[in-house]
N, C-alpha and C positions, 0 to 999 in steps of 0.2 A: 224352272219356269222362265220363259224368254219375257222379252219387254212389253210383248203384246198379252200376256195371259194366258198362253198357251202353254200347255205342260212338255218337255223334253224330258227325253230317255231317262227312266230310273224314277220317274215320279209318280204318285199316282194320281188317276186322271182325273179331268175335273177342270175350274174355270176359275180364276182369278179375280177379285172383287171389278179391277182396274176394265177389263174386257166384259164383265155382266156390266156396268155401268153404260158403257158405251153400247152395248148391245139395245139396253131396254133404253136409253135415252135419262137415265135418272142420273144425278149425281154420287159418286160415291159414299159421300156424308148422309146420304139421306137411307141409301143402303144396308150402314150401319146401325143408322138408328132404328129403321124397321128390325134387324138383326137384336136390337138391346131392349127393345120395347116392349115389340111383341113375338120373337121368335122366328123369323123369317128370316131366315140365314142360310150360312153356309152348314152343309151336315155335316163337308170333310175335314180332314187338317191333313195335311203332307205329311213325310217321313220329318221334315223339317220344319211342322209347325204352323206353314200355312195356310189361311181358312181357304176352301176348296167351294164351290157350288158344283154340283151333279145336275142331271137333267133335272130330276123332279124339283130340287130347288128350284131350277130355271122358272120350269113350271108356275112355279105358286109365285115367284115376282113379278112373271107375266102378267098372272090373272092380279094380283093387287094394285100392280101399276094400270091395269086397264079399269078395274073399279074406283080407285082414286081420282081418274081421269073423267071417271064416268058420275063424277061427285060423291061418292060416299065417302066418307069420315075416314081415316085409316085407321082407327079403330076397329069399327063396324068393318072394313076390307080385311083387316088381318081375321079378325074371326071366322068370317066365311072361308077366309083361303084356307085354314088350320081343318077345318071340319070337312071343307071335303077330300075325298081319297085321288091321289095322285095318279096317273094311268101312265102304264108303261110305256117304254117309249118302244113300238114295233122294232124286233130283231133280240131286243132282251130280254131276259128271265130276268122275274122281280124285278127289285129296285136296284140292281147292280150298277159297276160301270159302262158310261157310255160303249158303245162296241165300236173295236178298230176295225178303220176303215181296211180294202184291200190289199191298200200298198206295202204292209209290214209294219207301220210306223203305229207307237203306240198311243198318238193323240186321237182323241175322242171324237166321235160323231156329234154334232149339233143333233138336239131333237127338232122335230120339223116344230113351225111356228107361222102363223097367219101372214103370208106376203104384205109385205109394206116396203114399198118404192124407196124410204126414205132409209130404211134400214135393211137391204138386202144380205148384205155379207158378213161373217163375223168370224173371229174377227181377221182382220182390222178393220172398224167403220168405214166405210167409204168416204171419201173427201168430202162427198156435197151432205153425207149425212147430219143434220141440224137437230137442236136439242129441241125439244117439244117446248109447247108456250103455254104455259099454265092458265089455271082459270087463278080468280083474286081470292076465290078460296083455298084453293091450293097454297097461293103462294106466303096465303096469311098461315097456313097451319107450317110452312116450312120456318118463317120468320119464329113462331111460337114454338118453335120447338128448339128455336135457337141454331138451326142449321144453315150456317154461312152461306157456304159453297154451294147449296142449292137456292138460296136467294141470289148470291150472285149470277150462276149459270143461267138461271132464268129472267132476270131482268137483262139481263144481257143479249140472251137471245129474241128478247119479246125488241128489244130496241133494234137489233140489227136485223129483223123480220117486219116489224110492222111500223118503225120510227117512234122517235120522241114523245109527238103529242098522243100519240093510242096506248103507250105504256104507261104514260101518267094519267091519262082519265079511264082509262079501263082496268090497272093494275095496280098505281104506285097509289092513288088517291082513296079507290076503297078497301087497302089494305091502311091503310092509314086511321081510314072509318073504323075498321075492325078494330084495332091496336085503341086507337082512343074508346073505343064504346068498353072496352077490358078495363081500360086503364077509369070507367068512370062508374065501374059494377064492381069491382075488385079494389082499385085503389095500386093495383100493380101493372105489372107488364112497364115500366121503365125501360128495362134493358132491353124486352124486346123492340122500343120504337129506338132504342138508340141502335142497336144492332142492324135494323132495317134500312135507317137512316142512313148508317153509316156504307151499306152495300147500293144503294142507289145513289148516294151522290158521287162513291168511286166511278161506277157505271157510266155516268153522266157527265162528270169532271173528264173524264180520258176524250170525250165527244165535244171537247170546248177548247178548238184549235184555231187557227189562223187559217181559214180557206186558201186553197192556190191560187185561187179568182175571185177574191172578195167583191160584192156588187156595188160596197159602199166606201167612199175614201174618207171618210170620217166615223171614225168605231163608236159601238153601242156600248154603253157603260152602265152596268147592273150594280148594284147595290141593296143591302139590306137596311134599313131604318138604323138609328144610333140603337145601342140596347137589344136592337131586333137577335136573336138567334136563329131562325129559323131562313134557313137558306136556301133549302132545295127549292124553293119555287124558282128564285132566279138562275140557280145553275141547268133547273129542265126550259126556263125558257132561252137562256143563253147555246144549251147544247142543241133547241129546235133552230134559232134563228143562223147556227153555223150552220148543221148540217140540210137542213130541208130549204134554206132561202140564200147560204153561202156568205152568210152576213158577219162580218168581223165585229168579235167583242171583247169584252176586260170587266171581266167581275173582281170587284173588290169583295163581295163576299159577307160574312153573317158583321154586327156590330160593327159599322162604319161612322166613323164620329163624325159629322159636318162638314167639320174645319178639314177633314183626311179629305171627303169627298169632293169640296170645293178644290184645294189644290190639283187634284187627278183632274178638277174638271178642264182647270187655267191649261193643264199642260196637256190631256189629249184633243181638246176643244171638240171633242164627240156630238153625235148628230141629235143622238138623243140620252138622255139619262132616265134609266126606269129605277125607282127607289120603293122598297118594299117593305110594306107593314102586316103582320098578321094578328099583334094582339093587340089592343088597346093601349095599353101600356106605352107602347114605342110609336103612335098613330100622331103626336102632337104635329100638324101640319105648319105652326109657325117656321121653323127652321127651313124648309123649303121656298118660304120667299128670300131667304137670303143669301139663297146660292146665287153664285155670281151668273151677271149679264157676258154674255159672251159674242162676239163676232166674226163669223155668220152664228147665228141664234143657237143654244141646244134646247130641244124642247124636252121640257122634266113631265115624266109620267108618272103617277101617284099608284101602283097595285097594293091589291090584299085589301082584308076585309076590318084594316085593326086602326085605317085614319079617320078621324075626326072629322065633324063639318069642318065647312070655313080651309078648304082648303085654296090657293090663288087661285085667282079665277084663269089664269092660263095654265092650269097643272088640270089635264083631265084624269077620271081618276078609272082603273078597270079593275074587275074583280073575277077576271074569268081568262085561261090559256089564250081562247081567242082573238078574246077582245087584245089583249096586251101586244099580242103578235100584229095585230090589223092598226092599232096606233103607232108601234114602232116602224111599220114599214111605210106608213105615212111619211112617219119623219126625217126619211130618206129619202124621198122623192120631192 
């Protein structure tokens, strides 16, 4: 088998988990698990062992990946793809091997499959070919089933297709929704919000650079409440304000003690500081009067839904992507 998936001389023919991935647009890891779960796999094994896909496998990942896509459960998709009968692919008998093409050589004919622009050739994917962008149902069942690499590959792609703000209110947020309503019927699912957590703020954290043209000469300074743990808010707002507005920033990140914040403030004298509370708990707004006075001014910005009344009356306070975006860019001009 060469590096693309493709079968060389002396093996028998068939498809490589690495090439049906890229073909159908799914992650490998997810490939498996359909394989472990409900039987949707390879039929072959090489002379040496390795799982092999034939056409009609092809077949039934097509049709599961296009029912999954098409919201059914993957459950309820494996069943129907199992139940129905698999149809030959024109030129072969039965369910045999692919047929060699004219030229002598003995890798395998593709079975034909429904044109898509985005995935013509296979393999190898063409350059511009992109990974599909999941719906929040999707990408909550790949999160719960514990599959990394297809959380990753898809928030990834959903960022570098549609930016920042549309993958956290149309993706990261009601997968979030989902994961806590589990976590508040069951009493479980932990691992899975730290597991998701943990592939979105990678995601996000690599998108929180130093523009080549920053528009502002004094940087945004993100912070979480002292105690606070929860951090993705300010890394998705930090990764909007680089890349969609070119805005230099410096996240300190989850549990920021005061006295840490104050210092940072002394020494990058930043245009603005946004500080972030999400539970109660970590909301006490006295300590925000006493971040230090600085000259020229930084204006402190109060987000999340976890501060207290009684916050200064020059700390306005926002509870929404938005709004936090439409104050900090105030506070550079």
């Amino acid at each position: 088998m060469d590096e693309q998936g493709q079968v060389t001389a002396g093996e028998e023919p068939g498809y490589g988990i690495g090439a049906v991935a890229r073909r159908l647009g799914v992650p490998a890891p997810t490939l498996r698990t359909w394989n472990l779960r409900y039987g949707i796999g390879p039929s072959r094994r090489s002379p040496g062992g390795h799982r092999r896909y034939d056409a009609g496998d092809l077949r039934r990942l097509e049709e599961m990946n296009r029912l999954i896509r098409a919201g059914v459960p993957a459950a309820d998709a494996a069943r129907e793809v199992l139940r129905a009968p698999v149809a030959p692919v024109e030129g072969r008998a039965g369910g045999g091997p692919a047929s060699v093409p004219p030229n002598g050589t003995d890798r395998p004919t593709l079975p034909p499959v429904p044109r898509d622009p985005d995935r013509e050739t296979f393999p190898p994917a063409p350059p511009e070919a992109r990974t599909e962008i999941p719906t929040a149902a999707m990408l909550a069942r790949a999160a719960v089933a514990l599959d990394s690499q297809a959380v990753a590959d898809w928030i990834g792609a959903a960022l570098d297709r549609h930016g920042v703000m549309w993958t956290w209110e149309n993706l990261v947020r009601p997968v979030f929704e989902t994961i806590c309503r589990r976590q508040a019927e069951t009493g479980a699912s932990i691992e899975v919000e730290h597991l998701f957590s943990d592939r979105v703020l990678a995601a996000l954290a690599r998108l929180v650079e130093r523009p080549a043209r920053p528009v502002n000469e004094r940087p945004v300074l993100l912070a979480c409440a002292e105690d606070e743990q929860h951090s993705l808010p300010i890394y998705a707002l930090a990764a909007a304000l680089t890349v969609d507005h070119h805005v230099e920033t410096r996240v300190l990140g989850a549990r920021t003690p005061y006295p840490a914040l104050a210092d940072a403030m002394r020494r990058l004298g930043p245009a603005a500081v946004f500080v972030w509370s999400q539970i109660p708990s970590t909301g006490d707004p006295a300590p925000l009067a006493s971040l230090p006075l600085l000259r020229p001014a930084s204006r402190v910005i109060a987000g999340g839904g976890g501060w207290w009344g009684g916050l200064p009356p020059s700390v306005p306070h926002v509870t929404s992507f938005r709004d936090a975006l439409t104050r900090i860019s105030a506070a550079l001009h």
